[in-house]
ZADO-1210 file (C-alpha; in nm, 4 decimals, padded with zeros to 6 digits):
<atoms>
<atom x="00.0000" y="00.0000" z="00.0000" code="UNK" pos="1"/>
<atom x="00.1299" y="00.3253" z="-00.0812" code="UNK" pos="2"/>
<atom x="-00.0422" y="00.6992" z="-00.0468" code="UNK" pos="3"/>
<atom x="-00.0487" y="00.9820" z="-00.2959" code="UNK" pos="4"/>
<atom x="-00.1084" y="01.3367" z="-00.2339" code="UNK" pos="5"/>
<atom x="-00.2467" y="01.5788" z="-00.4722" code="UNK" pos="6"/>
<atom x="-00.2318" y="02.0119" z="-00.3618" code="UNK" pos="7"/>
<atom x="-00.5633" y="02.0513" z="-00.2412" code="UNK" pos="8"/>
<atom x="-00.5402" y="01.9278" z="00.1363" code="UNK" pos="9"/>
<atom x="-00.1670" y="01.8130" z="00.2467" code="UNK" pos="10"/>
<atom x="-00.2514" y="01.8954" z="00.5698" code="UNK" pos="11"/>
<atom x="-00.5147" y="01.6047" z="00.5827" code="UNK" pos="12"/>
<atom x="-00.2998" y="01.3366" z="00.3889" code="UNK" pos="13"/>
<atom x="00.0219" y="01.3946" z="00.6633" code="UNK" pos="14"/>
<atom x="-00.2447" y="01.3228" z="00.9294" code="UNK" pos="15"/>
<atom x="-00.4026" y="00.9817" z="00.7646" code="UNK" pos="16"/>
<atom x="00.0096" y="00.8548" z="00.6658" code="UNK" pos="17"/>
<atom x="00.0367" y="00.9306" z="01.0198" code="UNK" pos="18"/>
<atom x="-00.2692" y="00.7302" z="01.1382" code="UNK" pos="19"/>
<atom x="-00.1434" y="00.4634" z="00.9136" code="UNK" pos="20"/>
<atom x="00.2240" y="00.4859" z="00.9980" code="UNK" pos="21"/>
<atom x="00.3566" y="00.5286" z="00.6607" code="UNK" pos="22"/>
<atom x="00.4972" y="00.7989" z="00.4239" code="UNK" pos="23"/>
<atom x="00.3601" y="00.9449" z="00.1708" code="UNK" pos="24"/>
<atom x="00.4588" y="00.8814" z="-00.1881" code="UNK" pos="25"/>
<atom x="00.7579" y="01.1229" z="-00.3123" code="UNK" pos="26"/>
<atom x="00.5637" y="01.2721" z="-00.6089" code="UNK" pos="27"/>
<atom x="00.6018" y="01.6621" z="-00.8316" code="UNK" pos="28"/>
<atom x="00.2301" y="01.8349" z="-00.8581" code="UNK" pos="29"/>
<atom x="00.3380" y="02.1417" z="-01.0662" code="UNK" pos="30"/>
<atom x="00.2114" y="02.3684" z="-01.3083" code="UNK" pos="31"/>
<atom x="00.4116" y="02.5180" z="-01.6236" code="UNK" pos="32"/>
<atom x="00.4220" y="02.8942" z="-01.7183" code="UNK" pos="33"/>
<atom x="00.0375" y="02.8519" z="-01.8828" code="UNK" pos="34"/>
<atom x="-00.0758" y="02.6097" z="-01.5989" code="UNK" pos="35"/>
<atom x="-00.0806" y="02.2845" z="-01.7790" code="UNK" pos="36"/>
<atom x="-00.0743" y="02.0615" z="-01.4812" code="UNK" pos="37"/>
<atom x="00.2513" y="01.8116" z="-01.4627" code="UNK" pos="38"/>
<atom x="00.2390" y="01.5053" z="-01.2234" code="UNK" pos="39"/>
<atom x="00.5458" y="01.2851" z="-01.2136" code="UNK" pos="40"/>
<atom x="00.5380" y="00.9952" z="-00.9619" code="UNK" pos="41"/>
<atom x="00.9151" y="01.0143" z="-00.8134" code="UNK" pos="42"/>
<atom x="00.8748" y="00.6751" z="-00.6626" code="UNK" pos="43"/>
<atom x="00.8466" y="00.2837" z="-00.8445" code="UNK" pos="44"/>
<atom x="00.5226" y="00.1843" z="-00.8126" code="UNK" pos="45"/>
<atom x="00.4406" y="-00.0843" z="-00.9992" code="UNK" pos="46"/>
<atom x="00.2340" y="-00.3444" z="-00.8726" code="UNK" pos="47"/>
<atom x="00.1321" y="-00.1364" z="-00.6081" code="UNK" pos="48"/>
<atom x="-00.1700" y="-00.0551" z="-00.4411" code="UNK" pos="49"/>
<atom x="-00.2214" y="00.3121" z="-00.4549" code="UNK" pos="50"/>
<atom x="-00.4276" y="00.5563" z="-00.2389" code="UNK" pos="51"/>
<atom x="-00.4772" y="00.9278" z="-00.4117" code="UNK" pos="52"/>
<atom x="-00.5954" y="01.1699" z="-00.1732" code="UNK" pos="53"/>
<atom x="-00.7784" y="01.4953" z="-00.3437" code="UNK" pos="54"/>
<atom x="-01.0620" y="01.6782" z="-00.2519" code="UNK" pos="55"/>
<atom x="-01.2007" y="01.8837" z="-00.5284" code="UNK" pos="56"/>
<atom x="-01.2838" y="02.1829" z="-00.3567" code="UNK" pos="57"/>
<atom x="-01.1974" y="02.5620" z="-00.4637" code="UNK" pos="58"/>
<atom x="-01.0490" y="02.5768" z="-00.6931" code="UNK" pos="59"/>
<atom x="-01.2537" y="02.2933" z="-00.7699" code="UNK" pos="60"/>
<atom x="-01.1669" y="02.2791" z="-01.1884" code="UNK" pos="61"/>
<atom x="-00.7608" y="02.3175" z="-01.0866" code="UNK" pos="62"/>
<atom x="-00.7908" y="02.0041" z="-00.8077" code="UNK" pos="63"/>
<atom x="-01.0087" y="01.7855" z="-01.0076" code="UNK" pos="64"/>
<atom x="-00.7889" y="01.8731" z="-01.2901" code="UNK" pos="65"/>
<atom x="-00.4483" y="01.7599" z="-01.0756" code="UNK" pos="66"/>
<atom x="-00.6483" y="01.4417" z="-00.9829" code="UNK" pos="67"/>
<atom x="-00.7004" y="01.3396" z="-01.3522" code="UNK" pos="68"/>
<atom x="-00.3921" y="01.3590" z="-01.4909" code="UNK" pos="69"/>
<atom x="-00.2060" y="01.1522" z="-01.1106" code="UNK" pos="70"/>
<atom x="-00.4678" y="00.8900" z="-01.1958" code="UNK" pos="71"/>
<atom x="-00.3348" y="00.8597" z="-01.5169" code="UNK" pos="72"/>
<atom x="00.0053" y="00.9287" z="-01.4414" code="UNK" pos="73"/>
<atom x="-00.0445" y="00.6010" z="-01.2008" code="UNK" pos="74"/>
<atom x="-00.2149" y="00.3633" z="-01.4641" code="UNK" pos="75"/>
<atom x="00.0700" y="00.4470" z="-01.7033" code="UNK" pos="76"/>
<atom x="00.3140" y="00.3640" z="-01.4305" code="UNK" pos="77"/>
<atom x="00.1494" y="-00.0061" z="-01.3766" code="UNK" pos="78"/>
<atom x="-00.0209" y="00.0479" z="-01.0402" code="UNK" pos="79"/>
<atom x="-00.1658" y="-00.2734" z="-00.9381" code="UNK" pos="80"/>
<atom x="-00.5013" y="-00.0731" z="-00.8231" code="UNK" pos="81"/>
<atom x="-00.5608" y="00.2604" z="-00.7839" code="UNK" pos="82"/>
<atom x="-00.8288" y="00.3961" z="-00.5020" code="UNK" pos="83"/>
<atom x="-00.9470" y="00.8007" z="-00.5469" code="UNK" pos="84"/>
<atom x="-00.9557" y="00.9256" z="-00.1856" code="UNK" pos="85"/>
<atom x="-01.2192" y="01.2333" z="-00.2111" code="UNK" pos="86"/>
<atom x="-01.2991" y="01.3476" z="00.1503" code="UNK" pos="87"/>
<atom x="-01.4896" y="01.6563" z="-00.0728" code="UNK" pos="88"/>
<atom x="-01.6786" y="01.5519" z="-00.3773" code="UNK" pos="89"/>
<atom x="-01.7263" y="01.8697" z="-00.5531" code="UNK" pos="90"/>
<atom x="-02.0242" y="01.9211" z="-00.8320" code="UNK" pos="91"/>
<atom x="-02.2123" y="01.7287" z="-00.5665" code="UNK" pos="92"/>
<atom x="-02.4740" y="01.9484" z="-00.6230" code="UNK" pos="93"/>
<atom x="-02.5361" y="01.9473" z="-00.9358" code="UNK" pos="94"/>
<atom x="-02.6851" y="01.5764" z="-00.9195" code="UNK" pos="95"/>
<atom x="-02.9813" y="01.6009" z="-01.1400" code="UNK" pos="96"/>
<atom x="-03.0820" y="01.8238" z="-01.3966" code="UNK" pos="97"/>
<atom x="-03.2242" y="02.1424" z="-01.2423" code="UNK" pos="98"/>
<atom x="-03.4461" y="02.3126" z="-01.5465" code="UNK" pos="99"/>
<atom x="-03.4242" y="02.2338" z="-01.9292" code="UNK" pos="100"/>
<atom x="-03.1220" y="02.2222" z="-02.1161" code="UNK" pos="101"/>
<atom x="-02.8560" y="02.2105" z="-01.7651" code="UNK" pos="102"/>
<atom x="-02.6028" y="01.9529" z="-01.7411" code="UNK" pos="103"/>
<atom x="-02.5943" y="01.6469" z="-01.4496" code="UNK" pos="104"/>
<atom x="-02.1869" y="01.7426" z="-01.3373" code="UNK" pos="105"/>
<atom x="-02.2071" y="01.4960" z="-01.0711" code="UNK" pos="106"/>
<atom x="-02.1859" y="01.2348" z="-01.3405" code="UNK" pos="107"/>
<atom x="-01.9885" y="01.3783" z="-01.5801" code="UNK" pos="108"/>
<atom x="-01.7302" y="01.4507" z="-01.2872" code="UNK" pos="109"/>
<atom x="-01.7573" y="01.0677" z="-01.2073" code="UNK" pos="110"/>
<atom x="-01.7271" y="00.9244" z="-01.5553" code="UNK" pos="111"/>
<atom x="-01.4504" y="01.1325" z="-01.5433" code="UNK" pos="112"/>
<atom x="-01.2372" y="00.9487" z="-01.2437" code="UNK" pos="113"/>
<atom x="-01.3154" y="00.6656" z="-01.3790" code="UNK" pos="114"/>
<atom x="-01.1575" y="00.7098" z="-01.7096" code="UNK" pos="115"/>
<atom x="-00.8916" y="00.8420" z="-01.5600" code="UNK" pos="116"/>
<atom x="-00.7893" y="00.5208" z="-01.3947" code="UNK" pos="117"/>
<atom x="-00.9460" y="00.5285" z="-01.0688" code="UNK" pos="118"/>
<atom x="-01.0050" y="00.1428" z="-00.9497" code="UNK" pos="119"/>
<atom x="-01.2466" y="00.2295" z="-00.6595" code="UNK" pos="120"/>
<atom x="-01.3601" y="00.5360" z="-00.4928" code="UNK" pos="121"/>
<atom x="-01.3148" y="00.6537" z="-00.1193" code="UNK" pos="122"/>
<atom x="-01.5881" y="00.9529" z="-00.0215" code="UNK" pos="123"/>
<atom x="-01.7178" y="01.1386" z="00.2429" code="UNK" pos="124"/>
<atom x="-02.0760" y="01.2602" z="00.3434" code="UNK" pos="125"/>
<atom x="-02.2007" y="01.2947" z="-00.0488" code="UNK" pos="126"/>
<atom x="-02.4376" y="01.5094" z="-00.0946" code="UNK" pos="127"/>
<atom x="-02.6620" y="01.2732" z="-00.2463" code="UNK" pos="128"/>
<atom x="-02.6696" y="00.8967" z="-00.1543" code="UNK" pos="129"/>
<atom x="-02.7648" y="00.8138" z="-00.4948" code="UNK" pos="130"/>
<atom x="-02.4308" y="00.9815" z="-00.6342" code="UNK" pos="131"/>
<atom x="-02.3100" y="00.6434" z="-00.5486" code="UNK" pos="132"/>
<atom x="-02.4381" y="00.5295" z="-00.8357" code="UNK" pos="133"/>
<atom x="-02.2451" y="00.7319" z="-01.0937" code="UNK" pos="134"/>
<atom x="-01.9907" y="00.5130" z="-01.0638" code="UNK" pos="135"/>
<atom x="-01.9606" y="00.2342" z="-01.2369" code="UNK" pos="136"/>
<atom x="-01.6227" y="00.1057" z="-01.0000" code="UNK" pos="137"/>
<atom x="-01.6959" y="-00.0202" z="-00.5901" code="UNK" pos="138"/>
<atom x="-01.7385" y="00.3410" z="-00.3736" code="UNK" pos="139"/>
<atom x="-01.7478" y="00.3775" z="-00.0207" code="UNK" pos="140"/>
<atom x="-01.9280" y="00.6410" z="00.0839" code="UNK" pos="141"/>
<atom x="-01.8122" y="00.7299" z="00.4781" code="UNK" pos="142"/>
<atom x="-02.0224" y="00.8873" z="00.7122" code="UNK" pos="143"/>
<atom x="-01.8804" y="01.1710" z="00.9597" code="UNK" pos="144"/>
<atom x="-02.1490" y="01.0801" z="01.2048" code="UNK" pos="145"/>
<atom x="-01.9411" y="00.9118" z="01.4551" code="UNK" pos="146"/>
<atom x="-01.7015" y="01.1884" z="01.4469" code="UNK" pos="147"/>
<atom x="-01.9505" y="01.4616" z="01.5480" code="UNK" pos="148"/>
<atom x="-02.1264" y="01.2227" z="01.8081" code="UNK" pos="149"/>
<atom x="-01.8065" y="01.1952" z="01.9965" code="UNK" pos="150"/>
<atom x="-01.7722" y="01.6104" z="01.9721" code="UNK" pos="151"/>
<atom x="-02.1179" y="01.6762" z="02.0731" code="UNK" pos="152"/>
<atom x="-02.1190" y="01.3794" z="02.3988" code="UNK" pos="153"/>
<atom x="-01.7694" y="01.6098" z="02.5461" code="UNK" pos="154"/>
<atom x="-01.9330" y="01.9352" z="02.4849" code="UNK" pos="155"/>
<atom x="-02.3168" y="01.8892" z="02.5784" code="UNK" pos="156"/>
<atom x="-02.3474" y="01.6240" z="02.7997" code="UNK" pos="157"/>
<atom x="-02.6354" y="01.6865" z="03.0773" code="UNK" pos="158"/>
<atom x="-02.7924" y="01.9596" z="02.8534" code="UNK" pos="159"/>
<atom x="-03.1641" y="01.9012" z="02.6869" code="UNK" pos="160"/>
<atom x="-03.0641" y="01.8733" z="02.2805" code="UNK" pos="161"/>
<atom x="-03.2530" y="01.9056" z="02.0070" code="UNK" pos="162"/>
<atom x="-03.1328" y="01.8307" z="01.6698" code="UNK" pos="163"/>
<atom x="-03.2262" y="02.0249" z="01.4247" code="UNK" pos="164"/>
<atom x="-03.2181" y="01.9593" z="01.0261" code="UNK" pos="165"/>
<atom x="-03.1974" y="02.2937" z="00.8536" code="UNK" pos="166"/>
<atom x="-03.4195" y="02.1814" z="00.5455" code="UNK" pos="167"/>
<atom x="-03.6457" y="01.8315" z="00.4498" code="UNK" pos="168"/>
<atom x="-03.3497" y="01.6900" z="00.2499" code="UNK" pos="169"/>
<atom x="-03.1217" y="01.6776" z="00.5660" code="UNK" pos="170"/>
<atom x="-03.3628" y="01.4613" z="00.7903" code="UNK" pos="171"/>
<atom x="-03.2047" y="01.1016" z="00.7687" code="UNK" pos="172"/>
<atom x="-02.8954" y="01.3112" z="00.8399" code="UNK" pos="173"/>
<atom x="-03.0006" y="01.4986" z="01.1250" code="UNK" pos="174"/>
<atom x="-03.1738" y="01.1559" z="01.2772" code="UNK" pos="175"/>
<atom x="-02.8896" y="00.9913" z="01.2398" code="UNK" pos="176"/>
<atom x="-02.6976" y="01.2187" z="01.5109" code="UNK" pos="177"/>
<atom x="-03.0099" y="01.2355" z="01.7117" code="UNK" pos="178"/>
<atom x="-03.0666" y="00.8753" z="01.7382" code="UNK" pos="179"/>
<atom x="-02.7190" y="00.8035" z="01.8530" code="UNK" pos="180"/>
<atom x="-02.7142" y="01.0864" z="02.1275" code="UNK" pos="181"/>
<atom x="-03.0514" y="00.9615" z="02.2173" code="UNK" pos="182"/>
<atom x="-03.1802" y="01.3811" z="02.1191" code="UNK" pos="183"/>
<atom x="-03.5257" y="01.5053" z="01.9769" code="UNK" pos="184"/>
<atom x="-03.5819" y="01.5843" z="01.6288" code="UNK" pos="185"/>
<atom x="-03.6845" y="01.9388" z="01.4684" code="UNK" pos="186"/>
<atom x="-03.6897" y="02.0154" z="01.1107" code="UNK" pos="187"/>
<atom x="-03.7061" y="02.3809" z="00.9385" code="UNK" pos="188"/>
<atom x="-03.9042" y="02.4493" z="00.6646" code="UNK" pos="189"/>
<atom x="-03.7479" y="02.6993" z="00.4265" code="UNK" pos="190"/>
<atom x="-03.8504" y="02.8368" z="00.0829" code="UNK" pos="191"/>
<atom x="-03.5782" y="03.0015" z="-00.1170" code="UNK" pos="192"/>
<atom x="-03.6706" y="03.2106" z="-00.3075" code="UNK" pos="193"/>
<atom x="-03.3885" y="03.2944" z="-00.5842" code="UNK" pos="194"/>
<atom x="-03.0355" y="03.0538" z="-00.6010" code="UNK" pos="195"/>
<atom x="-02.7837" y="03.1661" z="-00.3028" code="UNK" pos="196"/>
<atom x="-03.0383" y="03.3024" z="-00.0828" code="UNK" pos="197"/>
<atom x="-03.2978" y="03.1480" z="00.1732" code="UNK" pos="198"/>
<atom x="-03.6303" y="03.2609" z="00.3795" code="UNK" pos="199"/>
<atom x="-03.6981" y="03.0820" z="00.6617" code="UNK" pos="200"/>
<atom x="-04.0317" y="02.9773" z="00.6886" code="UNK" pos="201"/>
<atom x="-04.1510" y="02.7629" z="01.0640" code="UNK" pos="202"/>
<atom x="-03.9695" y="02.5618" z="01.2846" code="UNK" pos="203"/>
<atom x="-04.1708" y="02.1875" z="01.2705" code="UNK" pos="204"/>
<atom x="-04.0756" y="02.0474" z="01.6682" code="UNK" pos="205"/>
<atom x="-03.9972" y="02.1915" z="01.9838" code="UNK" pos="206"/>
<atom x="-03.7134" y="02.3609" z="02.0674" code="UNK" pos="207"/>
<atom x="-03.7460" y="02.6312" z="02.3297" code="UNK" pos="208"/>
<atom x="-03.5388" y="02.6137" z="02.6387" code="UNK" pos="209"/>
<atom x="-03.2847" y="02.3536" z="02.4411" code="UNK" pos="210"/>
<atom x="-02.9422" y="02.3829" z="02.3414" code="UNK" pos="211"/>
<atom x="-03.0016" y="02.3319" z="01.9490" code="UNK" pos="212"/>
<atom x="-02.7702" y="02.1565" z="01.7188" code="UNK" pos="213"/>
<atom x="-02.8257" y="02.2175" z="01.3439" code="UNK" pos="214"/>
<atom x="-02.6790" y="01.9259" z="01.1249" code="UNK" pos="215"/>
<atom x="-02.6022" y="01.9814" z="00.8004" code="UNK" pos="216"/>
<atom x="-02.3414" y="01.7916" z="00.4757" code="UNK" pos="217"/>
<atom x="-02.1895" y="02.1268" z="00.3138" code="UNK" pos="218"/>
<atom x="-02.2046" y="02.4932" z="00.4368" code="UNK" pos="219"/>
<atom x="-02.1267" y="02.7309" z="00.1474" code="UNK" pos="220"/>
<atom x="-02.2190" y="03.1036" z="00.1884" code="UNK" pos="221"/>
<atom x="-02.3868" y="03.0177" z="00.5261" code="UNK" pos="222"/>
<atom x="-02.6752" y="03.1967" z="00.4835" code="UNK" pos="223"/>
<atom x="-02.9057" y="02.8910" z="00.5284" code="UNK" pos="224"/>
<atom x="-02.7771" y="02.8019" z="00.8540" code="UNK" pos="225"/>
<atom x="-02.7542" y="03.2389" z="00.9676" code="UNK" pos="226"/>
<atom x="-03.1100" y="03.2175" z="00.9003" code="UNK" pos="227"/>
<atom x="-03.1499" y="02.8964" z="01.0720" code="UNK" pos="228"/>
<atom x="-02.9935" y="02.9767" z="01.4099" code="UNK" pos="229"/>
<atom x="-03.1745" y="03.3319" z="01.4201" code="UNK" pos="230"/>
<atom x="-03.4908" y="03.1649" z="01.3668" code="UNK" pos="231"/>
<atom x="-03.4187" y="02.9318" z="01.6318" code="UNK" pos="232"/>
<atom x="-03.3553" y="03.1444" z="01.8745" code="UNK" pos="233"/>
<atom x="-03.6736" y="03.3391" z="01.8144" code="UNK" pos="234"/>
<atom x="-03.8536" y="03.0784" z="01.9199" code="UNK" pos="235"/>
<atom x="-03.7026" y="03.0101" z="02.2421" code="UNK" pos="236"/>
<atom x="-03.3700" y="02.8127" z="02.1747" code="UNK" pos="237"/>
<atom x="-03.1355" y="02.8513" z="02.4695" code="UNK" pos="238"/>
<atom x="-02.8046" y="02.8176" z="02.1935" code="UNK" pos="239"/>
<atom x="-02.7815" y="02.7597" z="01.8509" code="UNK" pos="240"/>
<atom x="-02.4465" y="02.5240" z="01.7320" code="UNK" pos="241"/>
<atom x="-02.4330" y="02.3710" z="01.4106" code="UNK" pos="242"/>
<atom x="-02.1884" y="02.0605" z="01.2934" code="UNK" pos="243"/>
<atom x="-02.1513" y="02.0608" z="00.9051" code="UNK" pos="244"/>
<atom x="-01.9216" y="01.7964" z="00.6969" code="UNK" pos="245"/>
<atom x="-01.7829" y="01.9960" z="00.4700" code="UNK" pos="246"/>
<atom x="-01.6934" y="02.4055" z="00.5162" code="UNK" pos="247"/>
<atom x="-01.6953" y="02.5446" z="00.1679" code="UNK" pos="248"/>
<atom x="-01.7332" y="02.8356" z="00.2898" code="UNK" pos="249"/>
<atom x="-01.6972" y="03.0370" z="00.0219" code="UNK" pos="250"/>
<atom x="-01.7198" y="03.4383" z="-00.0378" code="UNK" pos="251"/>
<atom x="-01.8217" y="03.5688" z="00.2955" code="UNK" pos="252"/>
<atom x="-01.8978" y="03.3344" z="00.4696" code="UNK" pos="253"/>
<atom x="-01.6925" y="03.3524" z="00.8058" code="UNK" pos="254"/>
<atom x="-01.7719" y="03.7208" z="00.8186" code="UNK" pos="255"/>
<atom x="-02.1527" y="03.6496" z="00.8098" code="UNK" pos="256"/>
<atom x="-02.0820" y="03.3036" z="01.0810" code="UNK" pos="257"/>
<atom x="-01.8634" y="03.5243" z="01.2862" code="UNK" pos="258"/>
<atom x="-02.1546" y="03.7771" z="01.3306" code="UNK" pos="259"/>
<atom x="-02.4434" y="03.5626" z="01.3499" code="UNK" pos="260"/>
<atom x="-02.6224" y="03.3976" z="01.6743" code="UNK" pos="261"/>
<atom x="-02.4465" y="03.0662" z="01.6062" code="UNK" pos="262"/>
<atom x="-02.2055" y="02.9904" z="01.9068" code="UNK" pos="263"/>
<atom x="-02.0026" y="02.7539" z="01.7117" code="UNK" pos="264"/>
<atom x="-01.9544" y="02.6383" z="01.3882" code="UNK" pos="265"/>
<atom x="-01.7722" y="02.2680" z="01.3696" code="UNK" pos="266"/>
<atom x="-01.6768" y="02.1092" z="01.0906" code="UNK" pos="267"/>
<atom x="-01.4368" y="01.8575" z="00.9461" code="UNK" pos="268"/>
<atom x="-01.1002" y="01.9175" z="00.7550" code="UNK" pos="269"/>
<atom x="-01.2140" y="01.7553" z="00.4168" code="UNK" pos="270"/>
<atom x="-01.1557" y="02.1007" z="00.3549" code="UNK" pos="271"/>
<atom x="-00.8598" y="02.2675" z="00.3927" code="UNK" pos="272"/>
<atom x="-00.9413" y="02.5889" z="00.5936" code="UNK" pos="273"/>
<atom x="-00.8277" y="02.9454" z="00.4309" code="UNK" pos="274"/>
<atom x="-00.6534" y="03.1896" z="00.6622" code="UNK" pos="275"/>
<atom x="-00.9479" y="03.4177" z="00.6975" code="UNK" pos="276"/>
<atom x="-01.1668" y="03.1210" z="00.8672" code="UNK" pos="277"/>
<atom x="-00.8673" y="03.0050" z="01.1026" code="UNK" pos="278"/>
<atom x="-00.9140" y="03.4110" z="01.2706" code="UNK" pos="279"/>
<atom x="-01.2932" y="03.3330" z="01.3101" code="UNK" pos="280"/>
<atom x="-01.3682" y="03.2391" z="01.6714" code="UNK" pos="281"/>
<atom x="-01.6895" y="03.0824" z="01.6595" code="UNK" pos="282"/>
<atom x="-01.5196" y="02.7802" z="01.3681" code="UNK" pos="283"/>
<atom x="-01.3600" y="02.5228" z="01.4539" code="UNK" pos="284"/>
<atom x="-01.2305" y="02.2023" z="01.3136" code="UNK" pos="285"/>
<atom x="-01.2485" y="01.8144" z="01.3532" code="UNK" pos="286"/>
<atom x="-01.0341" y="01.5968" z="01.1596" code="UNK" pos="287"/>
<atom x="-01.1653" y="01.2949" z="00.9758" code="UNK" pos="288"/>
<atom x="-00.8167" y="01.1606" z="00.9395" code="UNK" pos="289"/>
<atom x="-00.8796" y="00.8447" z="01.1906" code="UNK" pos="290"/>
<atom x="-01.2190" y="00.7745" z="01.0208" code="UNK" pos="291"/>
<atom x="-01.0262" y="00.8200" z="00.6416" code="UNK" pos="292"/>
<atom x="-00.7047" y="00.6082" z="00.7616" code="UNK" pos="293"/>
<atom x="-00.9173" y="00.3644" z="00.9089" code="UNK" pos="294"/>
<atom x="-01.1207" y="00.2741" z="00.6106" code="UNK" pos="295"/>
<atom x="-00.8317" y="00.3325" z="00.3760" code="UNK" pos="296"/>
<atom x="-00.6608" y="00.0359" z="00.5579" code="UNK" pos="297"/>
<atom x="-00.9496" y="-00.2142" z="00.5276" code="UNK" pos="298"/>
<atom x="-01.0029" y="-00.1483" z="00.2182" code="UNK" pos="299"/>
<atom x="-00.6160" y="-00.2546" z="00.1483" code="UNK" pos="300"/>
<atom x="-00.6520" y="-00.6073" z="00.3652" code="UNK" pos="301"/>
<atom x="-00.9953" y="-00.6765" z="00.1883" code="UNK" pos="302"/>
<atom x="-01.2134" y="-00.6420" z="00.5017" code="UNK" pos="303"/>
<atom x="-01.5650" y="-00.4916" z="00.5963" code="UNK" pos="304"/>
<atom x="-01.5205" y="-00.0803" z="00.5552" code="UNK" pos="305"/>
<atom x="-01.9494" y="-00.0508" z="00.6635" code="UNK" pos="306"/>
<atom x="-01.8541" y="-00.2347" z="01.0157" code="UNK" pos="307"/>
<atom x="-01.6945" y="00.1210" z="01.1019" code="UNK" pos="308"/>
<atom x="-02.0432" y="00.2310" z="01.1524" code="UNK" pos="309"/>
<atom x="-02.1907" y="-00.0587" z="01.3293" code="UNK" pos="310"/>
</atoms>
């Protein structure tokens, strides 16, 4: 077994080699003078089972672009199988065709890594289960849940909880966490009205006097979840937190987190986090790196990956 890391998220990768006790492949990700991307592999790896670890996140056409051409850079160097490590899925979103005449990039994106050379697929939190599915190679699809549960029982034990899901599409997500910290359930109704922008609407469960925590897969220009927390408090919440997978966080985002009710915002590091949310206060970060390592070694030695969630 031997691990690969692309530019988007070294910080990640030296945690999992860690995890795993290993080194990471000695490999050049560079760009020339009209930034072509060059990959050359600076180690033999023929024969060898290979672990790329890229998150396509901003900029997401640059990272997916570096993960193409190391995939192919591997096959050509007669890897015995090659495993695409994504902790961040970008184009996520765009899973099905949203009017007439609009693309579906979440397949395009996989059809992609596949002819690229990728052997398998390693995720994290997809956006959409059925994403899954756009592949035509085995993909694991990981689940951060234990991760936050163990955050959220050292934070708010002996406190009344209520887990909130910040839209209908977030439920099994949200009842996930609440089943496993034995917590209520709300959900928030939104309507948005225009793209990038959201109204909310009523709060369906009770949350007054309760420490709420909003659970959500991707937080982009935080809006939804600003909206959520002020709402929530409005009708009687005692705190507002929220624990999202995956902080985009994009534009202004830790401007508009830093002054809005939530008390903290806690996500993973399938992201690598910019410089301006590291000064925010109110953000902090969990690694996934066990969780990642973890499944990257079963996955190696041929055993059960789902048992992680048992």
């Amino acid at each position: 077994m031997k691990i690969l890391s692309c530019n988007s998220n070294l910080p990640l990768a030296d945690l999992i080699t860690k995890n795993l006790n290993i080194n990471l492949v000695e490999a050049e990700v560079k760009r020339f003078s009209d930034m072509e991307i060059f990959v050359e592999v600076k180690e033999n790896v023929r024969g060898e089972d290979m672990f790329v670890i890229q998150s396509t996140s901003y900029p997401a056409n640059d990272h997916l672009m570096e993960l193409l051409v190391t995939l192919d850079a591997l096959r050509r160097a007669s890897a015995k199988r090659i495993t695409a490590v994504i902790p961040y899925y970008g184009y996520a979103r765009q899973d099905r065709k949203s009017g007439p005449r609009t693309p579906i990039s979440a397949k395009l994106v996989a059809n992609l890594i596949t002819s690229a050379g990728a052997d398998r697929i390693l995720t994290m939190d997809l956006h959409a289960g059925q994403i899954q599915g756009f592949f035509d190679i085995p993909t694991d699809n990981l689940f951060v849940a234990p991760v936050f549960v163990k955050d959220i029982k050292e934070n708010y034990s002996n406190m009344p909880i209520t887990v909130v899901s910040p839209d209908v599409g977030g439920v099994v997500r949200a009842r996930a966490i609440a089943r496993r910290i034995d917590a209520s359930l709300a959900i928030i109704d939104k309507r948005r009205e225009k793209p990038g922008s959201s109204e909310v609407m009523n709060i369906i469960g009770n949350v007054s006097n309760h420490h709420c925590i909003l659970v959500d897969d991707i937080i982009d220009s935080g809006g939804t979840l600003c909206n959520a927390a002020e709402a929530l408090i409005k009708a009687g919440a005692m705190s507002v937190d929220a624990y999202v997978t995956h902080g985009v966080l994009s534009g202004a985002a830790a401007s508009k987190i830093s002054n809005s009710p939530l008390k903290n915002l806690v996500t993973t590091d399938s992201i690598k986090a910019t410089e301006t949310v590291k000064l925010v206060s109110n953000i902090r970060q969990l690694s996934i790196a066990p969780i990642l390592g973890e499944a990257i070694r079963r996955v190696h030695t041929e055993t059960s990956v789902s048992s992680l969630f048992d």
